[in-house]
FIFI-598197 format. One line per 10 residues: number of its first residue (from 0); their letters; for each residue x, y, z of N, C-alpha, C. Coordinates in nm, 2 decimals. Example, Ala and Ser with C-alpha at 12.3 -4.5 7.8 and 13.67 -1.06 7.14 Angstrom:
// residues 2
0) as) 1.32/-0.57/0.78/1.23/-0.45/0.78/1.32/-0.33/0.78; 1.28/-0.22/0.71/1.37/-0.11/0.71/1.29/0.00/0.79
//
This chain:
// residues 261
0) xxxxxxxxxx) 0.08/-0.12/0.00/0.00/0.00/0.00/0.09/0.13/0.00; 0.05/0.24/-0.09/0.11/0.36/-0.09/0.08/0.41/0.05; 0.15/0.51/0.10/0.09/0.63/0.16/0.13/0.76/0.22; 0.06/0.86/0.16/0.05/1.01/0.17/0.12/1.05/0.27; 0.08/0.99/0.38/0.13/1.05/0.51/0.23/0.99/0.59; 0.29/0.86/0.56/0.32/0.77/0.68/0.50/0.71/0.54; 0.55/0.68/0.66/0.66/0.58/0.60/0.66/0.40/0.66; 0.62/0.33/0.60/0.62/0.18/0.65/0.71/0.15/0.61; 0.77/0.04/0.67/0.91/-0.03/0.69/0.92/-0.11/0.77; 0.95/-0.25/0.77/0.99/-0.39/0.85/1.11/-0.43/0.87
10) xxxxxxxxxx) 1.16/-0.42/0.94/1.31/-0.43/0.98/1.33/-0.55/1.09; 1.40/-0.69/1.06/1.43/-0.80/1.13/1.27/-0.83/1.23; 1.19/-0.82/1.16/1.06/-0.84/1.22/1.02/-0.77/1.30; 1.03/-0.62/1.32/1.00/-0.48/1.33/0.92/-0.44/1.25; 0.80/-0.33/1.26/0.75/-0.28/1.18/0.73/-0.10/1.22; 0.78/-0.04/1.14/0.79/0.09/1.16/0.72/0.17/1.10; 0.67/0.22/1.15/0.51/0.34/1.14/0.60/0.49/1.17; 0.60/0.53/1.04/0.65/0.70/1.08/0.57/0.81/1.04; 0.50/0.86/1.11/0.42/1.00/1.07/0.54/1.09/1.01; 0.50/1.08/0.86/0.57/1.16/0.74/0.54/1.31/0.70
20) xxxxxxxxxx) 0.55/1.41/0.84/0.46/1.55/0.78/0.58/1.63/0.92; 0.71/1.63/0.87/0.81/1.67/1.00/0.73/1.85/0.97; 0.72/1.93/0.85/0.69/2.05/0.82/0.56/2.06/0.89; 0.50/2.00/0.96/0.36/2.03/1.01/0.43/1.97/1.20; 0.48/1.96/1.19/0.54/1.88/1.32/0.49/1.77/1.39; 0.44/1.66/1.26/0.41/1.54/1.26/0.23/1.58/1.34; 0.23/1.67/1.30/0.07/1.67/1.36/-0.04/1.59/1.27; -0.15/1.54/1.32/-0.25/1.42/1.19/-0.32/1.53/1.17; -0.38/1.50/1.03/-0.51/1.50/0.97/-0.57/1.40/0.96; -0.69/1.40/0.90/-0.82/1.26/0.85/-0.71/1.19/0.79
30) xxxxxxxxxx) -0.61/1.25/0.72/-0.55/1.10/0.64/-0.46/1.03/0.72; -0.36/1.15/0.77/-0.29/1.06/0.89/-0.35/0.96/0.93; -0.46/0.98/1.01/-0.53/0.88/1.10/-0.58/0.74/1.07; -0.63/0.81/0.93/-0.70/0.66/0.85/-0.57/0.59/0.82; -0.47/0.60/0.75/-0.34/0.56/0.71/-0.28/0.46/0.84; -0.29/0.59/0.96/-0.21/0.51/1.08/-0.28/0.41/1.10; -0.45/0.37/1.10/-0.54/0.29/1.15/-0.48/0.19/1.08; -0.49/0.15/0.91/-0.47/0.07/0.84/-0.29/0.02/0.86; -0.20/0.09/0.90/-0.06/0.04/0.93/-0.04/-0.04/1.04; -0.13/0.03/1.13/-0.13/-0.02/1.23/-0.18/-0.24/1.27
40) xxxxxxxxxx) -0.29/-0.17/1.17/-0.37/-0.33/1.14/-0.31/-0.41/1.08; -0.25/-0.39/0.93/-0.14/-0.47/0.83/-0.04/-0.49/0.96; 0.03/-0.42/1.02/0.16/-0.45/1.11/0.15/-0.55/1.22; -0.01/-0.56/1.29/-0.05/-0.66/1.39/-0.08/-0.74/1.35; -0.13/-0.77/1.25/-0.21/-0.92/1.20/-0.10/-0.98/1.07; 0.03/-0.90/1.08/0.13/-1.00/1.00/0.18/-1.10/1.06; 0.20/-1.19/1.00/0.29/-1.32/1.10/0.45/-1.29/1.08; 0.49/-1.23/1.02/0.64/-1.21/1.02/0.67/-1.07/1.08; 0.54/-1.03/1.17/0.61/-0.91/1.23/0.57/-0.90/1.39; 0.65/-0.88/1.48/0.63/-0.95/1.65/0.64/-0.80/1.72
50) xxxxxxxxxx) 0.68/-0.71/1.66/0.68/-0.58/1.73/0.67/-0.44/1.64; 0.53/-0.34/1.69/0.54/-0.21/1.59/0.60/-0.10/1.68; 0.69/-0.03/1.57/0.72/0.09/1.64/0.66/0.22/1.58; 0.62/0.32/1.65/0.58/0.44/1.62/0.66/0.53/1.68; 0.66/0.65/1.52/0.78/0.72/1.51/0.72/0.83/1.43; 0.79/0.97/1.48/0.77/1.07/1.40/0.92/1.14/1.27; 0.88/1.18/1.14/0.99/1.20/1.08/1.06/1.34/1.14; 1.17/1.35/1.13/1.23/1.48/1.16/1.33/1.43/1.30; 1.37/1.56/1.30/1.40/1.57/1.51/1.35/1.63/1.57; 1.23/1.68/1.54/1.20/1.83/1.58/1.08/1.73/1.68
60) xxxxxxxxxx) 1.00/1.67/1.63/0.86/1.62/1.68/0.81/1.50/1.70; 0.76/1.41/1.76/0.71/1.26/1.78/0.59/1.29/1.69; 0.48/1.38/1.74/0.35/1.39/1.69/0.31/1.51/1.80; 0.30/1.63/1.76/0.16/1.75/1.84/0.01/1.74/1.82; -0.04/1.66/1.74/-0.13/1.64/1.80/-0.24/1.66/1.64; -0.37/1.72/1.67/-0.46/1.74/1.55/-0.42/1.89/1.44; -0.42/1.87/1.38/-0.36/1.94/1.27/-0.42/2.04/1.28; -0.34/2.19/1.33/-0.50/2.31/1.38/-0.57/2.38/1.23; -0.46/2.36/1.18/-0.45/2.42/1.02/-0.55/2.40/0.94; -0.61/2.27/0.99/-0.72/2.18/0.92/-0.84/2.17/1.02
70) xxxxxxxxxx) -0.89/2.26/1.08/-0.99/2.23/1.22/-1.03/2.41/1.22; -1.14/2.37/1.20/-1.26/2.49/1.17/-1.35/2.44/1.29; -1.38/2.48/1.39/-1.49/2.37/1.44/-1.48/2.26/1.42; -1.50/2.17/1.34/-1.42/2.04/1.35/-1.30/2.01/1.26; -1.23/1.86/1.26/-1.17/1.90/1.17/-1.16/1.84/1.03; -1.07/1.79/0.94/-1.09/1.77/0.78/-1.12/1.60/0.77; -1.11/1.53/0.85/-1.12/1.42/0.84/-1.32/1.33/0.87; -1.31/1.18/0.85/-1.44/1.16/0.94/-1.46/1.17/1.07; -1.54/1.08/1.12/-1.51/1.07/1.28/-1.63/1.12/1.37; -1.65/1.12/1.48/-1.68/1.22/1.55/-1.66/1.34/1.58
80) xxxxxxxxxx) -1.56/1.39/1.56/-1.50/1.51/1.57/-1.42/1.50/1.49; -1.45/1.48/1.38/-1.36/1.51/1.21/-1.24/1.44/1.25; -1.20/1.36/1.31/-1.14/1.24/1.30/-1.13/1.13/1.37; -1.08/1.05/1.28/-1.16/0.87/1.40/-1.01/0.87/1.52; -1.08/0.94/1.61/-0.94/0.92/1.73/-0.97/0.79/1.78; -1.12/0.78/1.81/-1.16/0.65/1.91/-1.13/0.55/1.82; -1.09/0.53/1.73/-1.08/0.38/1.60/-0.89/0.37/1.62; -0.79/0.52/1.56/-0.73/0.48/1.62/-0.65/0.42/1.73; -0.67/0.52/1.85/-0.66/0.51/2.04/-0.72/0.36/2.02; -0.77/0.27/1.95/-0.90/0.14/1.98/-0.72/0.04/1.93
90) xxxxxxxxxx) -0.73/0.07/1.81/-0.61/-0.02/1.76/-0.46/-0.07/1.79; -0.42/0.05/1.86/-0.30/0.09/1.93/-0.30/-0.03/2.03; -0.45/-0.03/2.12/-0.45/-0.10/2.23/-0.51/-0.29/2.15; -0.56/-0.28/2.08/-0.65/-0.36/2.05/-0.51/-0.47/1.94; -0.44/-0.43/1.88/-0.38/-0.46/1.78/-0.26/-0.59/1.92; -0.24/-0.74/1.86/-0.18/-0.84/1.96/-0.06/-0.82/1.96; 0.03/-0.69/1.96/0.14/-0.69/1.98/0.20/-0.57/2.03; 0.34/-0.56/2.07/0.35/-0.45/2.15/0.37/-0.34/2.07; 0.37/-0.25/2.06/0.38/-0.10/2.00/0.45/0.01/2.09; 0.57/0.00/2.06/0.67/0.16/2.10/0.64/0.28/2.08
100) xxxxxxxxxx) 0.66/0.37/2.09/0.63/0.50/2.08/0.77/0.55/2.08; 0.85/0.55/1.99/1.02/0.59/1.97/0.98/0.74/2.00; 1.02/0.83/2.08/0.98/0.95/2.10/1.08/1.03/2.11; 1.14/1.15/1.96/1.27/1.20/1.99/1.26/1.36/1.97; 1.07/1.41/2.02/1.13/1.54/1.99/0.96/1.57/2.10; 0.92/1.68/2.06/0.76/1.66/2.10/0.70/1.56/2.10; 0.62/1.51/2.20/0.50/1.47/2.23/0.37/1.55/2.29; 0.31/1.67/2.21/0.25/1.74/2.27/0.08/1.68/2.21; 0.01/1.71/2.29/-0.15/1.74/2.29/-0.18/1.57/2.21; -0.27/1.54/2.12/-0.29/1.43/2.07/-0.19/1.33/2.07
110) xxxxxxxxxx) -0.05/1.37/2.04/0.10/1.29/2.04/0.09/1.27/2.15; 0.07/1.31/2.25/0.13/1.33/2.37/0.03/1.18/2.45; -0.10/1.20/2.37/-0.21/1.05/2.39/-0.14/0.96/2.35; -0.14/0.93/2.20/-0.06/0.83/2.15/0.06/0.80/2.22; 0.15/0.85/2.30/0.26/0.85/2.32/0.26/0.74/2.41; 0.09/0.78/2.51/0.07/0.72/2.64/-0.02/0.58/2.59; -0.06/0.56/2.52/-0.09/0.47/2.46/-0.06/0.36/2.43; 0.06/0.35/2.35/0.14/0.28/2.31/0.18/0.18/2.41; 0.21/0.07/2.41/0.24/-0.02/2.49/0.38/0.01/2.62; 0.50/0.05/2.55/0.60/0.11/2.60/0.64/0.23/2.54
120) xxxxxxxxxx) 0.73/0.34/2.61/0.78/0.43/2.52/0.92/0.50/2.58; 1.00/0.46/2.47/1.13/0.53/2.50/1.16/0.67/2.44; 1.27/0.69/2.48/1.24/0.85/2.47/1.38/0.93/2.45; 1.42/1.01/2.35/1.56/1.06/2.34/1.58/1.23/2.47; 1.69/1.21/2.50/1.69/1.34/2.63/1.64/1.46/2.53; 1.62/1.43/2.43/1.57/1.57/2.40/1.41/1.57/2.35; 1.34/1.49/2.47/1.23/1.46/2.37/1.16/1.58/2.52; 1.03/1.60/2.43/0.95/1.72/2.57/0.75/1.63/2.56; 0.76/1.61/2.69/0.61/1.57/2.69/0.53/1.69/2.70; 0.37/1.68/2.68/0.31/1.80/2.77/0.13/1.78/2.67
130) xxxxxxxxxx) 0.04/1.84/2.78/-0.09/1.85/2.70/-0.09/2.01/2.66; -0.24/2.05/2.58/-0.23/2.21/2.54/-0.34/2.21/2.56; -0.46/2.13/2.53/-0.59/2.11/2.53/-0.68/2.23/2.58; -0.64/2.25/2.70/-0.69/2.35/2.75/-0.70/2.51/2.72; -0.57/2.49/2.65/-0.52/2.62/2.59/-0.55/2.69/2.44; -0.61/2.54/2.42/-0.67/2.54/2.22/-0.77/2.51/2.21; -0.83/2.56/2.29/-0.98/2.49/2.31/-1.03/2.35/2.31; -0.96/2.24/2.35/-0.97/2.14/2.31/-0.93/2.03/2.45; -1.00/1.93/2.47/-0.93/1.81/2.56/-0.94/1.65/2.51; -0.86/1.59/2.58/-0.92/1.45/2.49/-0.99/1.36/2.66
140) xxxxxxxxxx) -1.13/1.36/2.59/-1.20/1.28/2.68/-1.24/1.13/2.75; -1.13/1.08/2.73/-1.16/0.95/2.73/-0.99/0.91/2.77; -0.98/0.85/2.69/-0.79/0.78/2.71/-0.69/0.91/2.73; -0.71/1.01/2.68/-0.59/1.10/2.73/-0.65/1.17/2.86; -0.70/1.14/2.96/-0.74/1.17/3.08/-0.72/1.04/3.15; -0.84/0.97/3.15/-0.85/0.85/3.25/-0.73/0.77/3.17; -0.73/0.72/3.14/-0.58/0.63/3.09/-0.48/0.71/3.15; -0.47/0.87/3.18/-0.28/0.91/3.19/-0.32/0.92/3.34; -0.42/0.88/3.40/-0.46/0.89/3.53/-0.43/0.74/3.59; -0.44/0.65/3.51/-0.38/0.51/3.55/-0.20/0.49/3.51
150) xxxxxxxxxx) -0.21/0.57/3.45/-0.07/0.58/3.42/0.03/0.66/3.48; 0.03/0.75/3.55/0.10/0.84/3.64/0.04/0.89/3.76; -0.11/0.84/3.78/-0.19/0.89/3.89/-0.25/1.01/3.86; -0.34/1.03/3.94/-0.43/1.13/3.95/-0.40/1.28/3.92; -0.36/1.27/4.06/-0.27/1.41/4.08/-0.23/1.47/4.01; -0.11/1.39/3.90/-0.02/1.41/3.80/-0.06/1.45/3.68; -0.20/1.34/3.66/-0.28/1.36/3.56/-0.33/1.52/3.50; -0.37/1.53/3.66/-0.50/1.68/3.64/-0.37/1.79/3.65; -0.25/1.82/3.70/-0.18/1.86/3.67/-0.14/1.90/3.52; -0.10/1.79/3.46/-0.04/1.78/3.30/-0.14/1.86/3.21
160) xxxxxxxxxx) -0.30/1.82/3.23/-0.42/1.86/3.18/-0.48/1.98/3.18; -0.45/2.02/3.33/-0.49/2.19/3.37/-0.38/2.29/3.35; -0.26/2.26/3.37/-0.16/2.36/3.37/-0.10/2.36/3.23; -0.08/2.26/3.12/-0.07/2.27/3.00/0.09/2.32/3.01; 0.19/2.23/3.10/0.31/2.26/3.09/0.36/2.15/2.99; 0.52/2.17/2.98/0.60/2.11/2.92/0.72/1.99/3.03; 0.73/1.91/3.00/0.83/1.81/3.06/0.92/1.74/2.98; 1.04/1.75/3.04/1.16/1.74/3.00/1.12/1.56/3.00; 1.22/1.51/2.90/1.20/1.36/2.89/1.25/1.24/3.05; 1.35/1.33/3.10/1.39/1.32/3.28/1.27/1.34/3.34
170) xxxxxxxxxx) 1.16/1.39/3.35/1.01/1.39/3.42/0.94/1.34/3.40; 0.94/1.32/3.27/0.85/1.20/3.19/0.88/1.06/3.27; 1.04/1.06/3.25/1.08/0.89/3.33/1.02/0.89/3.50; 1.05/1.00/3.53/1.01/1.02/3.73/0.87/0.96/3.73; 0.77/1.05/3.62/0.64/0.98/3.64/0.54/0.88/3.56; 0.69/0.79/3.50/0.61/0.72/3.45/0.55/0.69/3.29; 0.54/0.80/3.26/0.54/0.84/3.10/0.61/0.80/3.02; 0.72/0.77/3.05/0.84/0.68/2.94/0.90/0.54/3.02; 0.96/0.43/2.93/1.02/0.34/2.98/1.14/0.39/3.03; 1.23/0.44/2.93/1.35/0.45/2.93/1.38/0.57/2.87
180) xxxxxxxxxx) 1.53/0.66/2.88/1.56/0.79/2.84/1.73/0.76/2.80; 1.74/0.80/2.67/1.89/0.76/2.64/1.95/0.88/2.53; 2.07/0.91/2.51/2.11/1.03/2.45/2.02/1.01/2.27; 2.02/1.09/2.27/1.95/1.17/2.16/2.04/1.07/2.04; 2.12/1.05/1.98/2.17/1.01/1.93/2.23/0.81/1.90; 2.16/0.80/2.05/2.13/0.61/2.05/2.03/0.60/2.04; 1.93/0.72/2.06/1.76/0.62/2.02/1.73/0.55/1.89; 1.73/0.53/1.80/1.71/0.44/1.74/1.79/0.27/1.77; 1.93/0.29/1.79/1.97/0.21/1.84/1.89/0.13/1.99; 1.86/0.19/2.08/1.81/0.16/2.17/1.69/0.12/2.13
190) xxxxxxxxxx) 1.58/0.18/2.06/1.42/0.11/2.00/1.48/-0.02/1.93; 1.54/0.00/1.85/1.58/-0.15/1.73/1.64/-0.28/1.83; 1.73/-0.25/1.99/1.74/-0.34/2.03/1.60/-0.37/2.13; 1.54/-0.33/2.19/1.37/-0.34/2.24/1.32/-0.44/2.11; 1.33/-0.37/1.99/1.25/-0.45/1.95/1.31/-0.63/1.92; 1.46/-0.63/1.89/1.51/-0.72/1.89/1.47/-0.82/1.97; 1.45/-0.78/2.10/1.41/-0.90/2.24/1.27/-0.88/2.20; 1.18/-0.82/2.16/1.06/-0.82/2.19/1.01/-0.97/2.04; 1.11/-0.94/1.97/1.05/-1.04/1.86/1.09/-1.21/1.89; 1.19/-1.19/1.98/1.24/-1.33/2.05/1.14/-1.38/2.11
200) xxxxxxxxxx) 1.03/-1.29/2.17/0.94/-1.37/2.29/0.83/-1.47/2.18; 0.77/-1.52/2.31/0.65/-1.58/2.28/0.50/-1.51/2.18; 0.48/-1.46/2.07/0.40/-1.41/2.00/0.22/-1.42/2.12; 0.24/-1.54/2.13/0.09/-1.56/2.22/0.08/-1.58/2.33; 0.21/-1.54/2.43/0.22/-1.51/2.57/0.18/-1.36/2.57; 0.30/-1.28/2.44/0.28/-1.18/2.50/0.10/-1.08/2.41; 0.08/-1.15/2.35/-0.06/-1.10/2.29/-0.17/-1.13/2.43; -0.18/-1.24/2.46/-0.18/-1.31/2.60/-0.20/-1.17/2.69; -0.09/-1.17/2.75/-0.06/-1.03/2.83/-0.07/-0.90/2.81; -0.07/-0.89/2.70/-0.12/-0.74/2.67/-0.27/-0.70/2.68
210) xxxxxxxxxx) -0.36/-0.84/2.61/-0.48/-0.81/2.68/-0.56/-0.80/2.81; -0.44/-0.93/2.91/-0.48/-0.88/3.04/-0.45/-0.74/3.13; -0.31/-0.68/3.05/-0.29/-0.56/3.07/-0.40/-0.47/3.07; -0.50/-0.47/2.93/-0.57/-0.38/2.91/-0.72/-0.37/2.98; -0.75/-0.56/3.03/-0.84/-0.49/3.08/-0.90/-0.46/3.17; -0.80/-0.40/3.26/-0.84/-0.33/3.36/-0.89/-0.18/3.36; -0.87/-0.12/3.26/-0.89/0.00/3.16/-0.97/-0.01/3.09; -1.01/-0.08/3.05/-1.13/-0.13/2.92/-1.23/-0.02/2.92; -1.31/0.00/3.06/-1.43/0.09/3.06/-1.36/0.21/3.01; -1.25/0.25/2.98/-1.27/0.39/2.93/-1.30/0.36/2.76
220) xxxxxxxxxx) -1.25/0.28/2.74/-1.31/0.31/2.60/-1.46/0.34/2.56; -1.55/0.36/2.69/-1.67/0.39/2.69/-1.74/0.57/2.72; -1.61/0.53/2.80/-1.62/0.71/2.82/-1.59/0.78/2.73; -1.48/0.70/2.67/-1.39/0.82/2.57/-1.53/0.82/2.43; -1.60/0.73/2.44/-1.71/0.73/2.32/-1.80/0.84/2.38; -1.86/0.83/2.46/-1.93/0.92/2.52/-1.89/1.09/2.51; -1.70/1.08/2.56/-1.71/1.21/2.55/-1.67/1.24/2.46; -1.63/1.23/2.38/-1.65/1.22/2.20/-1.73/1.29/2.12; -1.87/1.23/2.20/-2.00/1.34/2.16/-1.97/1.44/2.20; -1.94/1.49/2.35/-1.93/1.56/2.40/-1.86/1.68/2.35
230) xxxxxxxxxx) -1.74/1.61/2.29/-1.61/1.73/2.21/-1.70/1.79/2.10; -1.77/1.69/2.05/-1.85/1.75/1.88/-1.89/1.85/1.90; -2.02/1.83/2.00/-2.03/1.96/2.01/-2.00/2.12/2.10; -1.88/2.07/2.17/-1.76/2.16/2.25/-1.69/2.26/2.10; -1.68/2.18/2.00/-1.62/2.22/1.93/-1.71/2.33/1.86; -1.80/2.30/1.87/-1.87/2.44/1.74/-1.94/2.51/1.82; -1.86/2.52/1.97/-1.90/2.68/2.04/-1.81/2.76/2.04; -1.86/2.91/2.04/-1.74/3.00/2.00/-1.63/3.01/2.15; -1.66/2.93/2.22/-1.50/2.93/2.33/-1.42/2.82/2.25; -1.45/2.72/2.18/-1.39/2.67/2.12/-1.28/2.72/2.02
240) xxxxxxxxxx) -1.37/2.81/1.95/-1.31/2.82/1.86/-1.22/2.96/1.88; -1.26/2.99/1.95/-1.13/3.11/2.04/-1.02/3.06/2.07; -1.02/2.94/2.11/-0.85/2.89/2.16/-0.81/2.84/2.00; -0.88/2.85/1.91/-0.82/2.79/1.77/-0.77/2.90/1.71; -0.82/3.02/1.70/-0.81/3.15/1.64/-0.67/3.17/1.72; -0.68/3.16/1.86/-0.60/3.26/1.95/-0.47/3.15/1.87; -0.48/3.06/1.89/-0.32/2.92/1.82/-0.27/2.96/1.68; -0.41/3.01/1.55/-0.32/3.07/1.46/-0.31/3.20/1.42; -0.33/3.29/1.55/-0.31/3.42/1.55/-0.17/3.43/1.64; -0.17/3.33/1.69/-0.04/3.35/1.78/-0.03/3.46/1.88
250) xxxxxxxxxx) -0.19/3.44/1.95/-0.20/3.54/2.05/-0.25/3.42/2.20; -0.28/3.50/2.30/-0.34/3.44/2.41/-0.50/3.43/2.42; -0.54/3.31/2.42/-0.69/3.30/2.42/-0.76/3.40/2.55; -0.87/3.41/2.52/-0.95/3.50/2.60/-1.06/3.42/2.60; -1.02/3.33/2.70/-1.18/3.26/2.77/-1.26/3.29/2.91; -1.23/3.40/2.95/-1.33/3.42/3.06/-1.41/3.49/3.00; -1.44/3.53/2.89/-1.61/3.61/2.87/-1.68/3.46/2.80; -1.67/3.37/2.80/-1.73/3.24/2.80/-1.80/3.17/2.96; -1.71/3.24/3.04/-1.70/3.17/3.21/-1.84/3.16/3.24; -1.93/3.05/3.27/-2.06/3.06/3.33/-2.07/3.12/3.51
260) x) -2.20/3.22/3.54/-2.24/3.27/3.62/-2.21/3.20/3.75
//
């Protein structure tokens, strides 16, 4: 299969998913998404492939998130909210094998889900986590909340969410967020040997285990449908679209004359 947005590649029974848009700073669109869905699925249901890695092109970015460029109210793709997040976020977890998140630059806002998603994720010292959601009018309701809440805790969670800071790939490791943190210049080296041991294992132990990992999480993929609706129509109120304006005006949003009584 061609594709527009992505670079596929299999390496010693590796499969490598790279969001191919470094000039947008690996942020998706509708095609992104549908592309990642379908790589994602070819990559899990190969028999000659035991481990996917996910990867952004460039240095600059892992993935920031939904393409603001393309998001009027919603944005250019299908979906719920103009793109199928809940289909991909479904596959990532749903797909029988493990999935990296090679992370060597940003992981912001949507990336920053995916990142947490992913089964493991390593991370170059120069990589930077962080949500924006708040800041662009936007949150993710479902797995980038309750998922980064089982994943670093509560506290940490509503922190990352409401304050809309940035973390060094060293904070990321303290809370959790990443497996491992190695100089900027051995991460690939370091992902290619992960994946090396990961293709050694047992194929149906660890498909095995990854579903029992999941499901103690499971109910959110119910919420995250639910709040889903919720975003659609979040999205085509004008506080919404104020933190989108304010992102490509490159000004500071003005959301208290939205504030309810």
């Amino acid at each position: 299969m061609n594709y527009e947005d992505l670079l596929y590649e299999v390496r010693n029974g590796v499969a490598w998913i790279t969001i191919n848009r470094p000039d947008k700073m690996n942020a998706f669109r509708g095609t992104t998404c549908d592309e990642l869905i379908k790589a994602l699925n070819k990559a899990g249901y190969d028999r000659e492939v035991g481990c996917i890695v996910l990867a952004g092109a460039g240095d600059r970015a892992f993935c920031t998130g939904g393409d603001q460029s393309a998001h009027d109210g919603n944005y250019d793709g299908r979906g719920t909210i103009g793109l199928p997040m809940e289909e991909l976020h479904a596959v990532i977890r749903d797909v029988p094998k493990p999935v990296i998140a090679r992370v060597q630059g940003y992981a912001i806002g949507g990336g920053n889900v995916i990142a947490t998603l992913c089964d493991m994720t390593i991370a170059s010292d120069k990589a930077v986590f962080g949500q924006v959601g708040p800041k662009v009018g936007s949150v993710d309701p479902g797995w980038g909340t309750a998922y980064l809440a089982a994943v670093v805790g509560e506290k940490k969670a509503r922190e990352i969410w409401y304050m809309c800071r940035r973390y060094s790939a060293q904070e990321a490791l303290a809370m959790g967020l990443c497996n491992v943190v190695v100089p900027h210049e051995l991460l690939d080296a370091e992902v290619a040997k992960w994946g090396r041991e990961l293709v050694e294992k047992s194929p149906t132990a660890i498909a095995i285990a990854k579903r029992s990992f999941n499901a103690s999480t499971e109910h959110i993929r119910g919420i995250g449908s639910l709040g889903m609706q919720a975003l659609s129509l979040y999205y085509n109120t004008d506080e919404s679209k104020e933190g989108v304006r304010a992102f490509l005006e490159k000004r500071k949003p003005d959301f208290r004359k939205f504030a309810g009584g």
